[in-house]
ROSE-500755 format. One record per residue (C-alpha): residue number from 1; residue in one letter; x, y, z. Coordinates in steps of 0.05 Angstrom, whole numbers. Layout:
N
(pt NUM, 'A', (X, Y, Z)),
...
This chain:
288
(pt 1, 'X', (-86, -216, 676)),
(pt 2, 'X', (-80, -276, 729)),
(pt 3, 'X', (-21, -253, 750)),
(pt 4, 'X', (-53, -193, 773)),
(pt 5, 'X', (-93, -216, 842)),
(pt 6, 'X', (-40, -259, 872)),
(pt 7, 'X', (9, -208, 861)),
(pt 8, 'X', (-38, -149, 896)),
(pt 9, 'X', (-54, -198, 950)),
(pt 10, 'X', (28, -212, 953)),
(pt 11, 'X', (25, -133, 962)),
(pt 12, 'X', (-25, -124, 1014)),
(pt 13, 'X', (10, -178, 1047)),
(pt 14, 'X', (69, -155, 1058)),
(pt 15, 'X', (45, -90, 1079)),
(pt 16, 'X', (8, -118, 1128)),
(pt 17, 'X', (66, -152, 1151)),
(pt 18, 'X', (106, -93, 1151)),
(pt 19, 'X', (46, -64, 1197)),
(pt 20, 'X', (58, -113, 1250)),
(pt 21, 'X', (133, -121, 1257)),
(pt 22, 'X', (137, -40, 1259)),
(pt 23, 'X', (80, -48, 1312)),
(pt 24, 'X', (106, -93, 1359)),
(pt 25, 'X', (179, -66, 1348)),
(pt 26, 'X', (162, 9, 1362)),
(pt 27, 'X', (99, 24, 1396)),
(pt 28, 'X', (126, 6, 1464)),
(pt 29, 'X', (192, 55, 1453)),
(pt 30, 'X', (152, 106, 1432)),
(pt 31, 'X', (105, 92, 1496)),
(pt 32, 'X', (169, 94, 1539)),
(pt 33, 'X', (189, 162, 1504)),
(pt 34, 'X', (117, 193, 1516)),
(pt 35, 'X', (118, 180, 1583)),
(pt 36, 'X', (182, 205, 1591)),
(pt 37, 'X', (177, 267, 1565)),
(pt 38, 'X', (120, 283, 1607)),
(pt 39, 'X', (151, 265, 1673)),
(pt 40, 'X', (201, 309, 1663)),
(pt 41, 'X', (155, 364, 1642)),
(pt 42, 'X', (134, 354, 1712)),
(pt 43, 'X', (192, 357, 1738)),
(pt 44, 'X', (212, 428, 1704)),
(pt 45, 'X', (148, 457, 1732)),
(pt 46, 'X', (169, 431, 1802)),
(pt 47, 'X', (232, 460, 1797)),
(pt 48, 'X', (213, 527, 1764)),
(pt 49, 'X', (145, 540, 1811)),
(pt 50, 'X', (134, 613, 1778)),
(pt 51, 'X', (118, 568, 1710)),
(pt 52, 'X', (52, 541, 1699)),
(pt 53, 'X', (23, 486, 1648)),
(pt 54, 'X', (1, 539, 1597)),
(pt 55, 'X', (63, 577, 1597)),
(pt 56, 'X', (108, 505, 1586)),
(pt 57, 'X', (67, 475, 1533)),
(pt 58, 'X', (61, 551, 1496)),
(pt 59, 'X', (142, 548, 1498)),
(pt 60, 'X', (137, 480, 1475)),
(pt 61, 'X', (89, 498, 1419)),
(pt 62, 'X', (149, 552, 1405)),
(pt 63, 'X', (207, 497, 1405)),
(pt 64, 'X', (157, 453, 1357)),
(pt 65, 'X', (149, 509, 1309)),
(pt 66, 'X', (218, 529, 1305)),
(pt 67, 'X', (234, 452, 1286)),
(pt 68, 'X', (186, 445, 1229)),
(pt 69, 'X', (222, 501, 1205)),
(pt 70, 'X', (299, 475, 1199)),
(pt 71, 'X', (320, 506, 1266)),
(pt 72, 'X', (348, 467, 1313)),
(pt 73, 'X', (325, 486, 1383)),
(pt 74, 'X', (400, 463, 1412)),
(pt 75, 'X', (450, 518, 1422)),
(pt 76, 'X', (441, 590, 1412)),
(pt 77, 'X', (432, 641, 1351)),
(pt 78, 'X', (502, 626, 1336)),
(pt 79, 'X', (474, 560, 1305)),
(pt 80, 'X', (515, 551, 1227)),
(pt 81, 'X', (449, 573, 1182)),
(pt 82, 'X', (412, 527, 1148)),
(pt 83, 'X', (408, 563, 1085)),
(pt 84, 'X', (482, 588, 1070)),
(pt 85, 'X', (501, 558, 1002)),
(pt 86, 'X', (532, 491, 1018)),
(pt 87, 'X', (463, 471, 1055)),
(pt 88, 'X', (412, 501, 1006)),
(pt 89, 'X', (467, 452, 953)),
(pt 90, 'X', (445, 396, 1000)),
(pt 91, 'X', (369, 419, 999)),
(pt 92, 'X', (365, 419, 921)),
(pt 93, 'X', (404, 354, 915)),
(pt 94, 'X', (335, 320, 964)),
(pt 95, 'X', (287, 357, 921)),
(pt 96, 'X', (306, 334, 858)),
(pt 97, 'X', (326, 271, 880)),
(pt 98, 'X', (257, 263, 916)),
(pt 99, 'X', (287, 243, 981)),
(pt 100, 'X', (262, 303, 1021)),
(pt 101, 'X', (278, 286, 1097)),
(pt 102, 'X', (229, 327, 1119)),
(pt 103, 'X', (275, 365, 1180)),
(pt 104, 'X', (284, 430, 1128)),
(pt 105, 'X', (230, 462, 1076)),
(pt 106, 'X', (224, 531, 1049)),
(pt 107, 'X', (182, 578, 1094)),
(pt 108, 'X', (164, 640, 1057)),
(pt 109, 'X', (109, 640, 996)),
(pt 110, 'X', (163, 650, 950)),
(pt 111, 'X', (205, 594, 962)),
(pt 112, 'X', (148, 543, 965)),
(pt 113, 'X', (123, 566, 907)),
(pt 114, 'X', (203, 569, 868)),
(pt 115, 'X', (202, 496, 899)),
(pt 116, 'X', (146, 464, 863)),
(pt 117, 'X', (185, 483, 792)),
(pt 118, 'X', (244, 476, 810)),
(pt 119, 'X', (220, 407, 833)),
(pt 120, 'X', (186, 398, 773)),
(pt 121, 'X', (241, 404, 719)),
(pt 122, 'X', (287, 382, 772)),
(pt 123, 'X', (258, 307, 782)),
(pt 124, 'X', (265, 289, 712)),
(pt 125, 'X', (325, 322, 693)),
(pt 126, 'X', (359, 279, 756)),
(pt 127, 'X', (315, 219, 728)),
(pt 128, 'X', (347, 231, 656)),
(pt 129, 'X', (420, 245, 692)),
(pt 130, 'X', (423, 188, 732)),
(pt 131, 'X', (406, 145, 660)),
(pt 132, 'X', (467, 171, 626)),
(pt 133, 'X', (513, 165, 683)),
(pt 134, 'X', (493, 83, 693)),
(pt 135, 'X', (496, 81, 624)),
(pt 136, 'X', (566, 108, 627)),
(pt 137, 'X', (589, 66, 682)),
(pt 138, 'X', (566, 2, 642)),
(pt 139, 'X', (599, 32, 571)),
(pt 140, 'X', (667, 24, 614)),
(pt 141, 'X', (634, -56, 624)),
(pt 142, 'X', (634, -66, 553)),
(pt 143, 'X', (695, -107, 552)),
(pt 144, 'X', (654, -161, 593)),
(pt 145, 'X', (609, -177, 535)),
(pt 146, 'X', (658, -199, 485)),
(pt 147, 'X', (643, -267, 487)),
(pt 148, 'X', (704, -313, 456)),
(pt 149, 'X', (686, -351, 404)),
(pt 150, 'X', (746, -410, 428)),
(pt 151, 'X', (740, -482, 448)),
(pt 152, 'X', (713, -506, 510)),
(pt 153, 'X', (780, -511, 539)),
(pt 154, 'X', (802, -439, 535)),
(pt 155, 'X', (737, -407, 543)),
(pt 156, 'X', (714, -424, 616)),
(pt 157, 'X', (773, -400, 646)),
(pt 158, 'X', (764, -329, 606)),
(pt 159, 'X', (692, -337, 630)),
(pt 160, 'X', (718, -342, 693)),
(pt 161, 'X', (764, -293, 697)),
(pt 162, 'X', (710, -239, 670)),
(pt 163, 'X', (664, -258, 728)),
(pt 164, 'X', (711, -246, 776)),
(pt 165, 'X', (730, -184, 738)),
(pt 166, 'X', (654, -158, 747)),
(pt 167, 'X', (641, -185, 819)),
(pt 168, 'X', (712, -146, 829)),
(pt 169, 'X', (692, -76, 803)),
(pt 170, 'X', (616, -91, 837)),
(pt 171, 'X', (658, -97, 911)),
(pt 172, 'X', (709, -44, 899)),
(pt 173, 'X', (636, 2, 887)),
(pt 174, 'X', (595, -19, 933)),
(pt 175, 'X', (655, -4, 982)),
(pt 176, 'X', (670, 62, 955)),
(pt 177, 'X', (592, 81, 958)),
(pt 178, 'X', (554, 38, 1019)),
(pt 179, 'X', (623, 29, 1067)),
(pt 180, 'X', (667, 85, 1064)),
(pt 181, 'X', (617, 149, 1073)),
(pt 182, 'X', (579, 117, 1133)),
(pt 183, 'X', (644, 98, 1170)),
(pt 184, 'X', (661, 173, 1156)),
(pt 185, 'X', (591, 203, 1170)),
(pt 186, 'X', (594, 166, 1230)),
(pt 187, 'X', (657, 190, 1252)),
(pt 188, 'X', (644, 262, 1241)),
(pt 189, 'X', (561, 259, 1270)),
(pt 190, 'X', (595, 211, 1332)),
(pt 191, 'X', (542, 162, 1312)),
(pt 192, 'X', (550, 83, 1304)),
(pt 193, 'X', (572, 50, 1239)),
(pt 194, 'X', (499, 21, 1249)),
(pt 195, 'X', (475, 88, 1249)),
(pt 196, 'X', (518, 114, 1195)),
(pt 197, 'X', (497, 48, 1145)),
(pt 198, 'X', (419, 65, 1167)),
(pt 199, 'X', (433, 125, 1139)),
(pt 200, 'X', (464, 117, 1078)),
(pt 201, 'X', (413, 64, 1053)),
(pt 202, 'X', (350, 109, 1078)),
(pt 203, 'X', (381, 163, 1040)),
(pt 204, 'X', (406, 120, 980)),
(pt 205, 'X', (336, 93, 973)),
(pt 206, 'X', (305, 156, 970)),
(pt 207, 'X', (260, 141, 1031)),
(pt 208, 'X', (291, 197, 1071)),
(pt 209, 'X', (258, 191, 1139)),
(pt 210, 'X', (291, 248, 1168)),
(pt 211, 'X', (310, 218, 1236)),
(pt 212, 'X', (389, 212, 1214)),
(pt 213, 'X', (419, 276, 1172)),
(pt 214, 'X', (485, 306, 1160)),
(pt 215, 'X', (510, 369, 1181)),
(pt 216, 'X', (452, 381, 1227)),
(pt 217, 'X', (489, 377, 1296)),
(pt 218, 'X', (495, 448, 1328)),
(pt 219, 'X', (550, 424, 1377)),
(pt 220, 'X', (597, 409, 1316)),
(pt 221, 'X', (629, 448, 1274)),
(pt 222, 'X', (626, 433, 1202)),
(pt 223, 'X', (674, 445, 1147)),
(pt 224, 'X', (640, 492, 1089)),
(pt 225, 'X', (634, 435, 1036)),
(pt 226, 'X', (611, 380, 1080)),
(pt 227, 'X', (542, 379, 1066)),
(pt 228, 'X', (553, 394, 988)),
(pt 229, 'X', (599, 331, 984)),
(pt 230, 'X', (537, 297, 1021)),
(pt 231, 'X', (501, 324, 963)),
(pt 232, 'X', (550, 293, 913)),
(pt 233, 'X', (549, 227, 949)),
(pt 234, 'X', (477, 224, 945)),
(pt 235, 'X', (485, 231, 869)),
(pt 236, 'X', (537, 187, 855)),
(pt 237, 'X', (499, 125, 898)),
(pt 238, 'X', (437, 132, 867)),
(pt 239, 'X', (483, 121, 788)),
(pt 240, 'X', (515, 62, 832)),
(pt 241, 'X', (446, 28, 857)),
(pt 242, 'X', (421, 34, 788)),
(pt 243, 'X', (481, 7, 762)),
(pt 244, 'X', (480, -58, 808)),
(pt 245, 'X', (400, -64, 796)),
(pt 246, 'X', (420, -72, 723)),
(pt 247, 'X', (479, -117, 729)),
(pt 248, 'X', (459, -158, 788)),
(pt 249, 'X', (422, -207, 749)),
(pt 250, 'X', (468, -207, 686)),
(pt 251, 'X', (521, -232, 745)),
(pt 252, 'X', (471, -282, 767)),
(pt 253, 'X', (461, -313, 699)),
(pt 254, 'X', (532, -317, 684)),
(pt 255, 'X', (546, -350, 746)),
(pt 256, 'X', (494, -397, 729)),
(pt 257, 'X', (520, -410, 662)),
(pt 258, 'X', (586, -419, 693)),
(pt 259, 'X', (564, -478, 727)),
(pt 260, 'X', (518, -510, 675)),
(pt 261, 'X', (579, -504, 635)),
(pt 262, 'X', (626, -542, 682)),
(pt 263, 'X', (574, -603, 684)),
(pt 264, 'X', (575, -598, 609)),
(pt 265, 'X', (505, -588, 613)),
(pt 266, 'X', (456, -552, 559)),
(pt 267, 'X', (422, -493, 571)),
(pt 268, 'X', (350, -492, 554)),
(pt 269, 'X', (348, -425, 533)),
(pt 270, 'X', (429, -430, 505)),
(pt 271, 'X', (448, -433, 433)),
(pt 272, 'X', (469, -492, 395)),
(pt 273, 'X', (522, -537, 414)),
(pt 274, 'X', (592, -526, 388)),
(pt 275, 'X', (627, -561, 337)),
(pt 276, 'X', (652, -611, 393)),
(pt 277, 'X', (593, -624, 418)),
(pt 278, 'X', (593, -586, 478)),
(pt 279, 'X', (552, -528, 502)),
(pt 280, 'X', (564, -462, 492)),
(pt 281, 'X', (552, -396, 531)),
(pt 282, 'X', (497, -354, 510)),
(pt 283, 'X', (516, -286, 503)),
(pt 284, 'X', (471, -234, 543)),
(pt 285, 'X', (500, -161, 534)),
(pt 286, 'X', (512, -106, 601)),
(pt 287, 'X', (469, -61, 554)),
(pt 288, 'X', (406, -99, 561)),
């Protein structure tokens, strides 16, 4: 129970830090952008004289609408659709996985309504997925838990040698999931690796802001599976983020009892020393 106030105030906090870095970074941009836009409003009416105010910001209102929709106002009717099979793939894969960027929702009565349960036996069924498959991934792990029961002499190095084995298979991951697919996003969107990691880790931690999304572009032209492999990516890195949550700290404490165990050093929460008088390692399992 005391843990409670310092820990909301910790909260608040940081929100309130949040607040003010987001402030200071973006409300001048977006001040820049505003004014922008409506200078060259201006300039369209001087240009097109038979226009008036009205009649821009009505076709505005019209461009507006058509983007809270899923339709991109770029290019003509010739636009890929947003709702052949390989996109409405992508669609479900945000709705169950609660990312929901916002830039495409259904539009008719019936699909909002199909949405909300599909949604709803959709978010737990992903929850319940994603649980197996980690639990999977760290059943191939096992290996790293068999603790030798050997002298001193022999068991660091096999210590050692099963760290490196984990901090090995963590790298080769994290480069499969959070390196690879934004270099290739961003060479097939033309945007920055910057823009391609933003990206993946907006989307990876289900925040989903919208700004950045595959497959989108009207100028390009897609293959048919692209934004169904999106779909799949987005699956497999949420299994590979819970996977590292879990065994992040396990690789922390054995790193730690690495080096207590090079000083010779006891643990205070270790076992009981051997029968030569030295430490040793305390076994924590990759199923915990």
């Amino acid at each position: 129970g005391g843990r409670v106030l310092p820990l909301l105030l910790a909260y608040v906090c940081y929100l309130l830090l949040g607040a003010t870095v987001f402030q200071l970074l973006e409300r001048q941009a977006e001040a820049q952008s505003r004014d922008k836009f409506q200078i060259e409003k201006l300039r369209f009416l001087e240009n097109y004289t038979c226009l008036d105010q009205w009649a821009l910001e009505q076709f505005v209102q019209v461009i507006m609408e058509a983007w809270v929709k899923g339709v991109n106002p770029k290019g003509n009717s010739t636009n890929p659709s947003n709702w052949d099979f390989g996109s409405s793939f992508f669609f479900a894969g945000t709705v169950v996985t609660t990312i929901g960027y916002g830039n495409l929702a259904p539009s008719t009565e019936a699909g909002q309504i199909f949405c909300v349960f599909y949604a709803l036996v959709g978010i737990p069924l992903n929850v319940v997925f994603l649980n197996h498959l980690g639990t999977g991934l760290r059943a191939h792990l096992a290996t790293l838990e068999r603790w030798e029961d050997q002298p001193r002499r022999s068991q660091l190095p096999s210590q050692i040698l099963q760290l490196l084995g984990l901090a090995l298979f963590l790298t080769l991951g994290t480069l499969v999931i959070l390196i690879f697919p934004p270099m290739a996003f961003s060479h097939v969107e033309g945007w920055s690796f910057g823009e391609g990691f933003y990206f993946a880790f907006i989307t990876l931690s289900t925040i989903g802001f919208g700004d950045y999304v595959v497959g989108t572009d009207p100028s390009k032209h897609y293959i048919a599976v692209y934004r169904s492999l999106a779909a799949i990516w987005i699956l497999l890195g949420l299994s590979w983020l819970a996977l590292i949550l879990s065994l992040g700290p396990l690789l922390l404490h054995r790193c730690s009892q690495l080096w207590l165990f090079s000083r010779g050093l006891n643990l205070k929460e270790g076992g009981a020393p051997g029968t030569d008088g030295l430490p040793r390692l305390q076994k924590i399992p990759i199923s915990a």
